[in-house]
Legacy VTK file of the C-alpha trace (Angstrom):
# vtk DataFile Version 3.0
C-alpha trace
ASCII
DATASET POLYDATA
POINTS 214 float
-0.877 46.182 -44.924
-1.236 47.267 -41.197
-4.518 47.110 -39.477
-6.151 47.250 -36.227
-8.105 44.037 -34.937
-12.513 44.587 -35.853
-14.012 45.618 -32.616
-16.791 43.634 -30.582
-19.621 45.261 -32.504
-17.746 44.619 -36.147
-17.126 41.437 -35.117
-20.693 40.605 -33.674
-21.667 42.767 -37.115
-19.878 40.081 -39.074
-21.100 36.844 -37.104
-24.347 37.886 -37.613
-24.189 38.144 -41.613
-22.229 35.160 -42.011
-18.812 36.534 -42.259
-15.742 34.443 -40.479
-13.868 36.613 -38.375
-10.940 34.504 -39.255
-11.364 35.336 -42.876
-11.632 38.766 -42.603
-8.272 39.473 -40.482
-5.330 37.589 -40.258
-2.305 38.180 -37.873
1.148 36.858 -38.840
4.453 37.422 -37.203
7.259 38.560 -39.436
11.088 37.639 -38.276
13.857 40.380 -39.088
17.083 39.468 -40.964
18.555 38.565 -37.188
15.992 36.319 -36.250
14.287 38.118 -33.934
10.872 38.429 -33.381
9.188 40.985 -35.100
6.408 43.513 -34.859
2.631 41.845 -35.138
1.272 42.938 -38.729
-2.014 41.996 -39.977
-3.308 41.223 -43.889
-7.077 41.913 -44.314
-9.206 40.423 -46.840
-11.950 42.385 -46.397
-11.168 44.307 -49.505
-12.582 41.390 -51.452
-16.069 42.111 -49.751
-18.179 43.516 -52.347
-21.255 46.435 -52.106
-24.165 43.375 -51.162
-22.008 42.548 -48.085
-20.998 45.813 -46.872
-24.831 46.196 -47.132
-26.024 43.208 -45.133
-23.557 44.360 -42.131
-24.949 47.627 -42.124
-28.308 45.911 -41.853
-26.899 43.799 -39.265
-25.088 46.760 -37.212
-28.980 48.284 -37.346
-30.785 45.309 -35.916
-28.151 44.380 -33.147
-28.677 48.214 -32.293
-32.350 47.486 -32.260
-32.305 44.424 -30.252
-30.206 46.259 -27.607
-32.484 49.189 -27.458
-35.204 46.942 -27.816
-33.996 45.018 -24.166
-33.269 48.190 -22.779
-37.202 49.346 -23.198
-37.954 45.874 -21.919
-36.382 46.003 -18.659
-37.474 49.948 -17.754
-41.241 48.412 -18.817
-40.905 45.435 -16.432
-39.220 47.330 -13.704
-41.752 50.543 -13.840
-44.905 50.124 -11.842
-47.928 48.552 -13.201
-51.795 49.557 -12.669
-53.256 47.489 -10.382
-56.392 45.304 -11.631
-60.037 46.259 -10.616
-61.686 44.859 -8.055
-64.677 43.073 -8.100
-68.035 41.756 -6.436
-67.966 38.510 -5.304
-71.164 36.684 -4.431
-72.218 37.136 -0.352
-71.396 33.055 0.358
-67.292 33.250 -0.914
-67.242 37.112 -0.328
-68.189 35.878 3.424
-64.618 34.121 3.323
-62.375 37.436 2.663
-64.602 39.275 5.248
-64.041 36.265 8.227
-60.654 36.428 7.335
-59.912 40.352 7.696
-61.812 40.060 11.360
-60.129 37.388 12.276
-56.272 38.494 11.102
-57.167 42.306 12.725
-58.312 40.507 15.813
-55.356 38.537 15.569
-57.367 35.239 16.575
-55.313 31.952 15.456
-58.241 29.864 16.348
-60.779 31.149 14.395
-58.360 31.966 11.242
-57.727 28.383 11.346
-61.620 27.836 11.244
-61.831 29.317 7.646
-59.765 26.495 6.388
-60.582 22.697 5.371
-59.628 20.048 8.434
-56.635 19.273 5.900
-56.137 23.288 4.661
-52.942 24.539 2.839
-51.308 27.416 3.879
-48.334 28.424 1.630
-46.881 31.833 2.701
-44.308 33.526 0.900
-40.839 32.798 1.752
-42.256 29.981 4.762
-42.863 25.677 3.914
-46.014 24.963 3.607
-48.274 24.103 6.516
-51.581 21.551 6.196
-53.884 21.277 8.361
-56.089 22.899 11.009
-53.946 22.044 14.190
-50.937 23.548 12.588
-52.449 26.467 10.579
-53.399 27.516 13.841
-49.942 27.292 15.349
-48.716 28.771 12.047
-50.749 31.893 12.922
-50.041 32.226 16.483
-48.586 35.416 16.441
-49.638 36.537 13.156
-52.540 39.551 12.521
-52.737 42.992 12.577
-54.184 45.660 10.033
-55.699 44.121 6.771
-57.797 44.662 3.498
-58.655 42.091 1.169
-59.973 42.830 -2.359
-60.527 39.846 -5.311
-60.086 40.358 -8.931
-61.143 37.672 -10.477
-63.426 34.405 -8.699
-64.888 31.048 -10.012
-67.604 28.765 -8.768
-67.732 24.960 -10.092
-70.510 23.319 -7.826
-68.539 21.955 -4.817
-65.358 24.110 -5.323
-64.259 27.571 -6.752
-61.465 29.890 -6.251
-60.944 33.673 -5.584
-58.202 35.959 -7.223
-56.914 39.270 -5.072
-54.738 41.401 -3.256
-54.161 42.646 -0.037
-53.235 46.066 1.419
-52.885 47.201 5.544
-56.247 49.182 4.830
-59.030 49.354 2.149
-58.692 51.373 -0.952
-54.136 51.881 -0.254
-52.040 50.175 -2.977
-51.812 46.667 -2.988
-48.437 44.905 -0.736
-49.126 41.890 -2.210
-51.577 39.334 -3.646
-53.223 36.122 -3.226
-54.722 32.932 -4.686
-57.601 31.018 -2.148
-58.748 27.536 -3.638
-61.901 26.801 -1.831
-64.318 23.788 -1.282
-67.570 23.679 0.531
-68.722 21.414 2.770
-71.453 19.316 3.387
-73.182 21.637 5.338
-72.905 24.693 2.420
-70.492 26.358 3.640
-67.190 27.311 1.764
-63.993 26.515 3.711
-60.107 27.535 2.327
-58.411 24.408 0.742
-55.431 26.620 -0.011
-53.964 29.880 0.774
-51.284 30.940 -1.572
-49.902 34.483 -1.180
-46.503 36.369 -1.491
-45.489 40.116 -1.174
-45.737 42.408 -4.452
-42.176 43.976 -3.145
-38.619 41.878 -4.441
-37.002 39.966 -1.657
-33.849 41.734 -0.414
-30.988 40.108 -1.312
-28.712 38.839 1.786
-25.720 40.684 3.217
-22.712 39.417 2.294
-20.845 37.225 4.961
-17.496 38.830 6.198
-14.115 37.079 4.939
-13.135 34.357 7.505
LINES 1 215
214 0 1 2 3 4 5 6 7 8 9 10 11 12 13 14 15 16 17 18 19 20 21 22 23 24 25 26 27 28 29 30 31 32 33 34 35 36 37 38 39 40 41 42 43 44 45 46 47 48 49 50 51 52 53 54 55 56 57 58 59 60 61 62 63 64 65 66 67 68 69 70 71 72 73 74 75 76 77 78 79 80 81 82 83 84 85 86 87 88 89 90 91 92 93 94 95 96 97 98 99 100 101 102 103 104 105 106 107 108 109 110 111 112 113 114 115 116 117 118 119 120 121 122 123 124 125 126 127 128 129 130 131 132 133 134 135 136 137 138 139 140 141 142 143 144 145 146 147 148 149 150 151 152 153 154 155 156 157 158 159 160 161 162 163 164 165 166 167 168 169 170 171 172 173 174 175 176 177 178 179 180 181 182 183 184 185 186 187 188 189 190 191 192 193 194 195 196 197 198 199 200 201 202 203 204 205 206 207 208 209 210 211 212 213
Protein backbone atom coordinates (compact mmCIF):
# COMPACT_ATOMS: atom_id res chain seq x y z
CA UNK A 1 0.00 0.00 0.00
CA UNK A 2 1.24 3.62 -0.77
CA UNK A 3 1.68 6.10 1.95
CA UNK A 4 3.12 9.34 2.78
CA UNK A 5 5.99 9.50 5.53
CA UNK A 6 4.11 10.65 9.49
CA UNK A 7 4.87 14.26 9.86
CA UNK A 8 7.03 15.92 12.76
CA UNK A 9 4.04 16.22 15.07
CA UNK A 10 2.82 12.34 14.28
CA UNK A 11 6.05 11.37 14.73
CA UNK A 12 6.80 13.41 18.01
CA UNK A 13 2.90 12.09 18.71
CA UNK A 14 4.24 8.58 18.47
CA UNK A 15 7.68 9.00 20.43
CA UNK A 16 5.89 10.29 23.08
CA UNK A 17 3.39 7.19 23.58
CA UNK A 18 5.91 4.70 23.00
CA UNK A 19 5.40 3.93 19.42
CA UNK A 20 8.72 3.19 17.10
CA UNK A 21 8.63 5.24 14.19
CA UNK A 22 10.38 2.44 12.49
CA UNK A 23 7.53 0.14 13.23
CA UNK A 24 4.94 2.13 12.13
CA UNK A 25 6.32 2.93 8.42
CA UNK A 26 8.54 1.11 6.42
CA UNK A 27 10.10 2.19 3.01
CA UNK A 28 11.29 -0.48 0.56
CA UNK A 29 12.49 -0.12 -2.96
CA UNK A 30 10.88 -2.35 -5.52
CA UNK A 31 13.08 -3.28 -8.86
CA UNK A 32 11.03 -3.59 -12.26
CA UNK A 33 11.32 -6.70 -14.50
CA UNK A 34 14.54 -4.69 -16.19
CA UNK A 35 16.32 -4.11 -13.19
CA UNK A 36 15.89 -0.77 -12.75
CA UNK A 37 15.26 1.06 -9.87
CA UNK A 38 11.90 1.57 -8.99
CA UNK A 39 9.47 4.01 -7.46
CA UNK A 40 9.83 4.35 -3.36
CA UNK A 41 6.60 2.54 -1.87
CA UNK A 42 5.93 2.28 1.70
CA UNK A 43 3.99 -0.72 3.89
CA UNK A 44 2.42 0.65 7.12
CA UNK A 45 1.68 -1.30 10.08
CA UNK A 46 -0.18 1.01 11.75
CA UNK A 47 -3.33 -0.79 10.89
CA UNK A 48 -2.47 -3.25 13.64
CA UNK A 49 -2.77 -0.28 16.21
CA UNK A 50 -5.83 -0.88 18.08
CA UNK A 51 -8.62 1.86 19.73
CA UNK A 52 -6.27 2.18 23.35
CA UNK A 53 -3.38 3.42 21.13
CA UNK A 54 -5.03 5.61 18.76
CA UNK A 55 -6.29 6.99 22.14
CA UNK A 56 -3.02 7.55 23.98
CA UNK A 57 -1.67 9.59 20.76
CA UNK A 58 -4.52 11.70 20.78
CA UNK A 59 -3.71 12.30 24.43
CA UNK A 60 -0.26 12.80 23.47
CA UNK A 61 -1.01 15.22 20.33
CA UNK A 62 -3.10 17.28 23.31
CA UNK A 63 -0.30 17.61 25.81
CA UNK A 64 2.59 18.39 23.26
CA UNK A 65 -0.04 21.14 22.13
CA UNK A 66 -0.21 22.15 25.73
CA UNK A 67 3.37 22.22 26.48
CA UNK A 68 3.90 24.45 23.39
CA UNK A 69 1.21 26.83 24.33
CA UNK A 70 2.20 26.44 27.71
CA UNK A 71 6.09 27.95 26.66
CA UNK A 72 4.56 30.33 24.55
CA UNK A 73 2.58 32.00 27.76
CA UNK A 74 5.90 31.59 29.52
CA UNK A 75 8.02 33.66 27.44
CA UNK A 76 5.22 36.71 26.78
CA UNK A 77 5.03 36.49 30.97
CA UNK A 78 8.82 36.80 31.35
CA UNK A 79 9.27 39.27 28.60
CA UNK A 80 6.14 41.66 29.71
CA UNK A 81 6.97 44.19 32.36
CA UNK A 82 6.79 43.44 35.95
CA UNK A 83 5.50 45.77 38.98
CA UNK A 84 8.16 47.10 40.67
CA UNK A 85 8.49 46.18 44.57
CA UNK A 86 7.58 48.78 47.33
CA UNK A 87 9.82 50.73 48.88
CA UNK A 88 10.58 50.91 52.28
CA UNK A 89 11.88 52.81 55.51
CA UNK A 90 15.11 52.09 56.47
CA UNK A 91 16.38 53.05 59.90
CA UNK A 92 18.18 56.89 59.93
CA UNK A 93 21.97 55.15 60.59
CA UNK A 94 21.94 52.74 57.03
CA UNK A 95 19.25 55.08 55.42
CA UNK A 96 22.21 57.79 56.05
CA UNK A 97 24.27 55.55 53.49
CA UNK A 98 21.75 55.83 50.33
CA UNK A 99 21.34 59.59 51.18
CA UNK A 100 25.56 60.28 51.25
CA UNK A 101 25.62 58.41 48.28
CA UNK A 102 22.90 60.35 46.06
CA UNK A 103 24.86 63.80 47.22
CA UNK A 104 27.85 62.61 46.53
CA UNK A 105 27.10 60.81 42.83
CA UNK A 106 24.86 64.29 41.90
CA UNK A 107 27.83 66.27 43.05
CA UNK A 108 29.86 64.04 41.16
CA UNK A 109 32.61 63.95 44.04
CA UNK A 110 34.98 60.71 43.62
CA UNK A 111 36.53 61.46 46.90
CA UNK A 112 33.85 61.47 49.08
CA UNK A 113 31.88 58.49 47.16
CA UNK A 114 34.89 56.59 47.92
CA UNK A 115 34.45 57.66 51.68
CA UNK A 116 31.15 55.61 51.97
CA UNK A 117 33.06 52.48 51.39
CA UNK A 118 35.29 50.11 53.76
CA UNK A 119 39.35 50.89 53.32
CA UNK A 120 39.11 47.41 51.37
CA UNK A 121 35.33 48.22 49.63
CA UNK A 122 33.96 46.22 46.60
CA UNK A 123 32.64 47.86 43.84
CA UNK A 124 31.16 45.48 41.17
CA UNK A 125 29.41 47.47 38.37
CA UNK A 126 27.56 45.94 35.73
CA UNK A 127 29.35 44.99 32.70
CA UNK A 128 33.02 46.51 34.49
CA UNK A 129 35.79 43.95 36.82
CA UNK A 130 35.51 44.51 40.01
CA UNK A 131 37.41 47.22 41.84
CA UNK A 132 38.54 46.92 45.87
CA UNK A 133 39.54 49.34 47.66
CA UNK A 134 39.34 53.04 48.56
CA UNK A 135 42.31 54.36 46.35
CA UNK A 136 40.83 52.73 43.35
CA UNK A 137 37.05 53.12 43.99
CA UNK A 138 37.92 56.56 43.86
CA UNK A 139 39.70 56.38 40.52
CA UNK A 140 36.87 54.05 39.46
CA UNK A 141 34.50 57.01 39.97
CA UNK A 142 36.46 59.73 38.54
CA UNK A 143 34.23 60.73 36.03
CA UNK A 144 31.21 59.06 37.17
CA UNK A 145 27.87 61.09 38.78
CA UNK A 146 25.16 62.89 37.65
CA UNK A 147 21.28 62.71 38.43
CA UNK A 148 20.27 59.93 40.99
CA UNK A 149 17.51 58.36 43.29
CA UNK A 150 18.00 55.57 45.47
CA UNK A 151 15.09 53.62 47.04
CA UNK A 152 15.60 50.02 49.21
CA UNK A 153 13.18 47.25 49.29
CA UNK A 154 14.18 45.09 51.54
CA UNK A 155 17.30 45.73 54.52
CA UNK A 156 18.87 43.58 57.36
CA UNK A 157 20.83 44.44 60.45
CA UNK A 158 23.02 41.58 62.25
CA UNK A 159 25.05 43.58 64.97
CA UNK A 160 28.29 44.58 63.14
CA UNK A 161 26.96 44.07 59.53
CA UNK A 162 23.64 44.23 57.49
CA UNK A 163 22.69 44.75 53.99
CA UNK A 164 20.21 46.94 51.97
CA UNK A 165 18.03 45.76 48.92
CA UNK A 166 16.95 48.61 46.11
CA UNK A 167 16.78 50.30 42.99
CA UNK A 168 17.79 53.25 41.40
CA UNK A 169 16.15 55.74 39.00
CA UNK A 170 17.73 59.44 37.50
CA UNK A 171 15.05 61.07 39.93
CA UNK A 172 12.78 60.04 42.89
CA UNK A 173 9.46 58.45 42.39
CA UNK A 174 10.41 57.59 37.94
CA UNK A 175 10.61 53.83 37.18
CA UNK A 176 13.41 52.03 38.30
CA UNK A 177 16.80 51.72 35.49
CA UNK A 178 18.17 49.32 37.52
CA UNK A 179 18.84 47.83 40.97
CA UNK A 180 21.26 47.19 43.60
CA UNK A 181 22.61 45.02 46.44
CA UNK A 182 24.99 47.14 49.30
CA UNK A 183 26.62 44.67 51.93
CA UNK A 184 27.60 46.90 54.74
CA UNK A 185 29.78 46.74 57.96
CA UNK A 186 30.24 49.31 60.62
CA UNK A 187 33.09 50.39 62.11
CA UNK A 188 34.53 50.85 65.26
CA UNK A 189 33.48 54.16 65.60
CA UNK A 190 29.43 53.24 64.73
CA UNK A 191 29.34 54.15 61.69
CA UNK A 192 28.18 51.92 58.68
CA UNK A 193 30.61 51.91 55.72
CA UNK A 194 29.81 49.89 52.06
CA UNK A 195 31.70 46.49 52.00
CA UNK A 196 30.14 45.89 48.60
CA UNK A 197 28.34 47.57 45.89
CA UNK A 198 26.70 45.26 43.49
CA UNK A 199 24.43 46.80 40.83
CA UNK A 200 23.48 46.24 37.09
CA UNK A 201 20.93 47.95 34.70
CA UNK A 202 17.17 46.57 34.66
CA UNK A 203 17.44 47.07 30.60
CA UNK A 204 19.07 43.72 28.40
CA UNK A 205 22.53 44.40 27.14
CA UNK A 206 22.52 45.10 23.38
CA UNK A 207 23.88 42.55 21.57
CA UNK A 208 27.15 43.55 19.41
CA UNK A 209 27.15 44.50 15.73
CA UNK A 210 28.24 42.05 13.65
CA UNK A 211 31.90 42.41 12.29
CA UNK A 212 32.06 42.95 8.42
CA UNK A 213 33.41 39.87 6.24
CA UNK A 214 37.25 40.21 5.90
Amino acid sequence: MQCSWPSRMDRLARAVVGIAPDRMYKQRRRNDATGKQGTITCTSEATATNGKTRAAMRQAIAIVLLVIGWSVLTAQTLSAPQDALPSVALPPEIDRVLRDYESAWQARDAAALAALFAEDGFVMSNGKPPVRGRLAIKNAYSSSGGPLALRAFAYSIDGTTGYIIGAYAGKKDAPDEGKFILALNKDTEGRWLIAADIDNTNSRPKRPAASPPQ
